[in-house]
N, C-alpha and C positions, 0 to 999 in steps of 0.2 A: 220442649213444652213451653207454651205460651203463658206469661202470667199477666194475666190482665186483674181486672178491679171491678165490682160490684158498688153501686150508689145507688143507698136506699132514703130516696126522700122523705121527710116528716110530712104530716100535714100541717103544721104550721109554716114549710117552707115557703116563701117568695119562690116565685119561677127565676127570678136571680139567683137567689141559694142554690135553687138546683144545679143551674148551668155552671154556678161558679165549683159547685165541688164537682162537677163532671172534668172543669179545665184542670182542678187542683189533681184528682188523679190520671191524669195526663200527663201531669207536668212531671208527678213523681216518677213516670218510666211505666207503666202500664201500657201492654199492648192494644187491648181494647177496653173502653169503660163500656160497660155495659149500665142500661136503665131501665126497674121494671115497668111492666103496664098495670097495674092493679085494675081487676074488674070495679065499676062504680059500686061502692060501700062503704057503710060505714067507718073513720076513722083510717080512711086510703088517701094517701097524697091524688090529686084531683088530675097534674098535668100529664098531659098527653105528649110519651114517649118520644114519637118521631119527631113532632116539631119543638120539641125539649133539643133533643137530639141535631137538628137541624140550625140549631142557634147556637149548640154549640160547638160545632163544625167549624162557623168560624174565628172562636178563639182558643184552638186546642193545635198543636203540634200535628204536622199533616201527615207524619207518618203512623198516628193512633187513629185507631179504628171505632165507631162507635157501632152499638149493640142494642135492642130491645131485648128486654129478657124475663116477661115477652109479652108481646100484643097476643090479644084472645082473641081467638079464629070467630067466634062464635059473636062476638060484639060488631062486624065489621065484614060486609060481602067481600070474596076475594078481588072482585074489579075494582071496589072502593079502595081496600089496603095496599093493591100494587099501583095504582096512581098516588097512594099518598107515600110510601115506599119509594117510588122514583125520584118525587119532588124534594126527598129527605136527601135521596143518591145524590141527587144534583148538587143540594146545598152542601153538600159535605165531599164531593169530588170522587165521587166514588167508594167514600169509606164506610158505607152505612152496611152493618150484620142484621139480616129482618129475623127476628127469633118469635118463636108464634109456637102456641100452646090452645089446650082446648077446656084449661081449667079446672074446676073441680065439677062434680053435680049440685051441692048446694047452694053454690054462688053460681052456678049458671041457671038455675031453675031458680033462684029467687029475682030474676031478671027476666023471668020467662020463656028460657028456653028448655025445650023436652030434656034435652042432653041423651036423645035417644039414638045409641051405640055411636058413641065418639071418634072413636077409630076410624069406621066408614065414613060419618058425615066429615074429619077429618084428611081421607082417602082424596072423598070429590074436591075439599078443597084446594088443594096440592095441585091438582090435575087442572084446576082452573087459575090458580095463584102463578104457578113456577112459570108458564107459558106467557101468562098475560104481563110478567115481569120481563121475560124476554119480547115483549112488542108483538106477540103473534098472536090471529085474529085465536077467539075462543067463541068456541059453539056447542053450551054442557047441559046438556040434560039431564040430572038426575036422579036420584032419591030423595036425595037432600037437599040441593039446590040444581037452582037453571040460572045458568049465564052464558051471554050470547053479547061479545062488544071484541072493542079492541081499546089497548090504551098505550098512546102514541105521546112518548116523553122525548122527545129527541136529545140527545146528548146525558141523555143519564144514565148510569151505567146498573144493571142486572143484579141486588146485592145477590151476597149469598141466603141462603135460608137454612135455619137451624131448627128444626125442632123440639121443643122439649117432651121428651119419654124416657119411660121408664117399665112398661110393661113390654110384653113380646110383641103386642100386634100395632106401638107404636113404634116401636122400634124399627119392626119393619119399613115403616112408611118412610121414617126417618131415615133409613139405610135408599131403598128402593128410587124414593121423590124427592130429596134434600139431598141437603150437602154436611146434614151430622145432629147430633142432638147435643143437649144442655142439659145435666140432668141437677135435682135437690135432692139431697138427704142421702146418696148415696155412696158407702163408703166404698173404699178398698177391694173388698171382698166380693162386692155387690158387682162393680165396675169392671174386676177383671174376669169374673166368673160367666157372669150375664149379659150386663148391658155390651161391651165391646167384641165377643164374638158374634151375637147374635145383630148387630146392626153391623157388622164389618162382612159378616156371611150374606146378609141383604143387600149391601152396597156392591157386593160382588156378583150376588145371582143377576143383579138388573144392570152390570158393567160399568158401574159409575168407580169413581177413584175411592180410594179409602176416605171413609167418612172422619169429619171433627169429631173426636170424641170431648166435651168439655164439661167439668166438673167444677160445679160449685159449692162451696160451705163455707158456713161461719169460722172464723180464725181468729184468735187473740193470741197475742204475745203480752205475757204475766208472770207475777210472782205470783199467784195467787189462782192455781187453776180449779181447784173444786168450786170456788167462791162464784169462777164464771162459769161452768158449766151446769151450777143453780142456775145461775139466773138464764141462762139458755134454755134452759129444760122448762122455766116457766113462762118466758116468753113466746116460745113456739110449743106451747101443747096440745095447740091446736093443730098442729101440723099432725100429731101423734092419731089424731082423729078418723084423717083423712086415710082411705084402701089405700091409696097408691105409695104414697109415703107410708105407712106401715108396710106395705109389703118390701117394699125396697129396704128398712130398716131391716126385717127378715130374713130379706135373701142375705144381706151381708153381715149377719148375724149379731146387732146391733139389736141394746133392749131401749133404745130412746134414741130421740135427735140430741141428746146431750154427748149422747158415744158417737156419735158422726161429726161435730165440730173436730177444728185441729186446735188443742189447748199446750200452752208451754212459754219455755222459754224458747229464746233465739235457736237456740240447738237442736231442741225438741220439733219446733216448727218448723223450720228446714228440712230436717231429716224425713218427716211425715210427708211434706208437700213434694219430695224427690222423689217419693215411693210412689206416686202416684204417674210422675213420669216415666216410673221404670214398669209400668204394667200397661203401657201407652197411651196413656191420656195426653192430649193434643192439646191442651187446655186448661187451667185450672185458673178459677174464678173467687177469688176467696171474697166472701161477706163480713168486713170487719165489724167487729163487734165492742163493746163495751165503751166506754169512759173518751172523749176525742182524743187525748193523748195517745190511750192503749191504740185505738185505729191511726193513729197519724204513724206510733212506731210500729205497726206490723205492715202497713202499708209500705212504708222504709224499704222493711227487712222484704217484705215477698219480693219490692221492685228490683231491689239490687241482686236479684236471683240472677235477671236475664239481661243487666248491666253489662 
């Protein structure tokens, strides 16, 4: 299992702050840093992932991969995303992960989009993204969009594409049209019960390889773990809001995102983060949390996992 690193920008960052803490967990031993795309709103770091990402490609260690995690399908035509996807590939040598979600409903209808059946409109984009990533002409007609070009990047290479889901009929897509999904909020329970058979069964019916399965959450290494998994529980209770993340809280029998962090000491946090390799997850993406110290030492402790 893969232990990469999550960097979550402030909005007071400089676009230097950003790139620098992308090199800094690079530097620690992180397989891929990943970087979100927040939809435009309120109180969201403002820069734009890929060419975040793209910058800093060139001062990160070439064998780490960088990630979006993730540009929103719905913000951005799939011919617009796979040319700007390429020029990322390019700058980065081939290391760029494109990770692409289709958001919530209320940040995507407060930007004016229907968000009418996601899945589908999700479906055609796949069908027009993955192809036009591989340089092959596209000609889509569909419900939800029409694309008709071709986008010619010469020497940049095809990233992978990860979907983030977490219900069955993204799952699919994920299995079927990608190369694996990214999932939040979900534990244990969730991941080996639901999410990894059910897109490992779809990755099989459409003959593709076994999908990435990669799992992200929040991680602190502390003396002090009820104290963090307050203030998690109030930081994200918004998450608690949202259908999808509560259903996924549900399936894996979790009564808050405070039970889905990994809280502890060194021992406890290792132990937990291994279980998750031993139910196959491909990936695990911890969100450090609390205090810079507390994230500088669990960063430490996740990296030397795969030292």
């Amino acid at each position: 299992m893969r232990i990469s690193m999550m960097v979550m920008p402030q909005p007071t960052d400089r676009l230097a702050a950003v790139t620098d803490e992308i090199r800094r967990a690079a530097e620690a031993g992180a397989a891929r840093v990943w970087l979100p795309q927040p939809p435009p709103m309120a109180g969201a770091a403002a820069w734009d992932a890929l060419t975040a990402l793209a910058i800093s490609g060139q001062h990160v260690p070439k064998e780490v991969e960088l990630a979006t995690g993730v540009v929103v399908a719905y913000t951005q035509h799939p011919l617009a995303l796979a040319r700007h996807a390429l020029t990322t590939s390019a700058a980065t040598d081939g290391r760029l992960v494109l990770g692409i979600g289709v958001s919530h409903r209320p940040m995507m209808q407060a930007l004016g989009y229907s968000y009418d059946q996601p899945a589908a409109f999700l479906r055609e984009y796949l069908q027009i993204l993955v192809p036009a990533l591989a340089g092959e002409p596209v000609d889509h007609h569909g419900r939800h969009m029409e694309a008709v070009g071709q986008v010619v990047a010469v020497g940049a290479a095809a990233p992978p594409v990860i979907v983030a889901a977490l219900g069955p009929m993204m799952l699919d897509l994920a299995g079927e049209l990608a190369d694996g999904t990214v999932t939040t909020w979900a534990g244990m329970n969730a991941l080996e019960r639901h999410i990894i058979p059910r897109i490992t069964k779809a990755a099989a019916g459409a003959g593709r390889a076994a999908p990435q399965v990669i799992a992200s959450l929040p991680v602190a290494v502390t003396a002090h773990p009820d104290e963090l998994r307050t203030e998690i529980a109030q930081r994200y209770a918004m998450a608690e809001q949202s259908p999808p993340y509560q259903a996924i809280l549900d399936k894996g029998g979790l009564a808050g995102v405070a039970e889905a962090a990994i809280v502890g000491d060194e021992a406890e946090v290792l132990a937990e983060v291994k279980r998750f390799a031993d139910i196959g997850v491909t990936e695990f993406v911890p969100v450090p949390f609390a205090d810079p110290e507390t994230r500088s030492r669990t960063t430490q402790l996740l990296c030397s996992m795969t030292a």
